[in-house]
N, C-alpha and C positions, 0 to 999 in steps of 0.2 A: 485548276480545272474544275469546270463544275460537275454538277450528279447527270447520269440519266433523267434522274425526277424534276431536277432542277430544268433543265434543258427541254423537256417536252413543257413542263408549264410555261416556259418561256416562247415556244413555235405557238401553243394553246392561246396562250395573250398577244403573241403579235397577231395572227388570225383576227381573234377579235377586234382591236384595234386599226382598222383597218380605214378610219377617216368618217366623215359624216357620211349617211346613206340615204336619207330625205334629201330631195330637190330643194328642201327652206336650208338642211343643214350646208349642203354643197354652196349655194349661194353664199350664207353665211360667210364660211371657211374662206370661199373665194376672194371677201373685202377685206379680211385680214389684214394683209402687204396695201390695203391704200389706208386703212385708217389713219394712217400721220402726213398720209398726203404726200410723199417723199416718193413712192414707187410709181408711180401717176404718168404714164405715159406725156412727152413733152412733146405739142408738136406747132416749129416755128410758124407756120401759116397762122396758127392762132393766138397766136402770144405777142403778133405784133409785129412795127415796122423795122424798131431794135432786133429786134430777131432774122427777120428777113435780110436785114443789112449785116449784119454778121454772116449770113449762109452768103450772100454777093461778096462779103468779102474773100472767103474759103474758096469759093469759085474761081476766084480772080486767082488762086494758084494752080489751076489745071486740074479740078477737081468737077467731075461732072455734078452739074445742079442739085439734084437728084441728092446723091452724096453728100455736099453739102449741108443740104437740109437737114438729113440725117445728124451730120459729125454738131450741127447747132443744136438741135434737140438734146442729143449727152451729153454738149460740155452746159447747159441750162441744166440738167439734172443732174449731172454730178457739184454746179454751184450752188443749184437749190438746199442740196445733201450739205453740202460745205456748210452753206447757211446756219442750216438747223443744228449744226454741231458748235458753232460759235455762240449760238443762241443756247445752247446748254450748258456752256462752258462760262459765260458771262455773268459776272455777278448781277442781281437781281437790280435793277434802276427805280430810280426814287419816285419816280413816276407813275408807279404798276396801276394805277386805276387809267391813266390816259392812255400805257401802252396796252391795258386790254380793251377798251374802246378802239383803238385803232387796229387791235387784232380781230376783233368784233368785224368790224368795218371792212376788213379786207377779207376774213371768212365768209360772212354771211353779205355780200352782196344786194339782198333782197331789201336790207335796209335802208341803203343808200335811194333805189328805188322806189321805198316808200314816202321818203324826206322829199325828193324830186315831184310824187303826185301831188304830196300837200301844199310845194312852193308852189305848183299850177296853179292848183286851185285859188290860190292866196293872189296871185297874178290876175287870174281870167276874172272870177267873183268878187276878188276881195277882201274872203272871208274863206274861212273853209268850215263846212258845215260838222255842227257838232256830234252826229250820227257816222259822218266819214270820218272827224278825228276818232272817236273810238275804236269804230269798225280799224282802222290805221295800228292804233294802240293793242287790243290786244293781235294783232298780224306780229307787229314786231316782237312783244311779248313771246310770242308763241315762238318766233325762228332765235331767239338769245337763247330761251329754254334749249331747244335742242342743239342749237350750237355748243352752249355750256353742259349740258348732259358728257359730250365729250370732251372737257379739256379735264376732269381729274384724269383718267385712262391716258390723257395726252402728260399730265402732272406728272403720274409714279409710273411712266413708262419705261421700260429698261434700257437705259440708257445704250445697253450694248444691241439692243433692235436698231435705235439709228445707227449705230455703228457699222451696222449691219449693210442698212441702204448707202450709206457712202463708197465702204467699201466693192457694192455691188455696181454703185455707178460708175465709180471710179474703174474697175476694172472693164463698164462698156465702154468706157471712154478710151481706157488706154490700146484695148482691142482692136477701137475703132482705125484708132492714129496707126498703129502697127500695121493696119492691113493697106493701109497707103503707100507704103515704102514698095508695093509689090506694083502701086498705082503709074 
């Protein structure tokens, strides 16, 4: 059992601790849960025709559309979560400079669409002017820096954080299933 003294210093510091108190720290605090991308709100209208056809199929058992939708969106993020735990779990591939190009590639999007201006120009021109490839060069320069700013924090992340989001999927998912049986 603790002291009296002990126990007010402990209400004294929960008091203070009490979370961020600036509008930057709140914001902050808030991206926490997406930094790994894992808790990321999933939603089938936008992820696709694969998605869609998944929700038509769930439908086709007497499940309002609507619903549906929904039950596709959890079981995509509780396999997203699955994902990211096999990817943890995996020994490292022999490959590692191509799979981070192609994690490059799937993260930062804006490259792909930089590659796409310059085949234009190389199409419509020609040539593509050597003012736009720079201007081009340091663009993508700049979005790899920040992409790569986060993968050490992605690196020595606590493995029990994902752990964490799987778990958490996993159990919208099963919640979800559960409330069908009342369906």
């Amino acid at each position: 059992m603790s002291s009296p003294q002990r126990r007010r210093a402990n209400r004294a510091n929960a008091l203070r601790s009490t979370g961020p108190r600036s509008a930057a720290g709140k914001r902050a605090a808030s991206l926490n849960a997406t930094r790994h991308g894992l808790s990321v709100p999933t939603d089938p209208n936008v992820l696709g025709p694969q998605a869609l056809r998944v929700a038509e199929l769930i439908a086709l058992e007497g499940i309002a559309p609507a619903r549906a939708r929904e039950l596709t969106g959890l079981i995509i993020d509780f396999e997203r979560n699955l994902s990211m735990q096999r990817e943890l779990m995996m020994p490292t591939p022999v490959t590692e400079a191509a799979r981070e190009e192609e994690r490059t590639r799937r993260e930062v999007p804006e490259l792909d669409m930089i590659d796409e201006a310059l085949d234009w120009e190389r199409l419509t021109r020609g040539r593509v002017p050597l003012r736009m490839l720079r201007g081009h060069a340091k663009l993508a320069l700049r979005l790899q820096k920040s992409w790569l700013k986060w993968q050490p924090r992605l690196a020595t992340a606590d493995p029990a954080a994902f752990n964490r989001y799987l778990r958490r999927s996993a159990n919208q998912l099963f919640k979800a299933l559960r409330s069908l049986d009342g369906v």
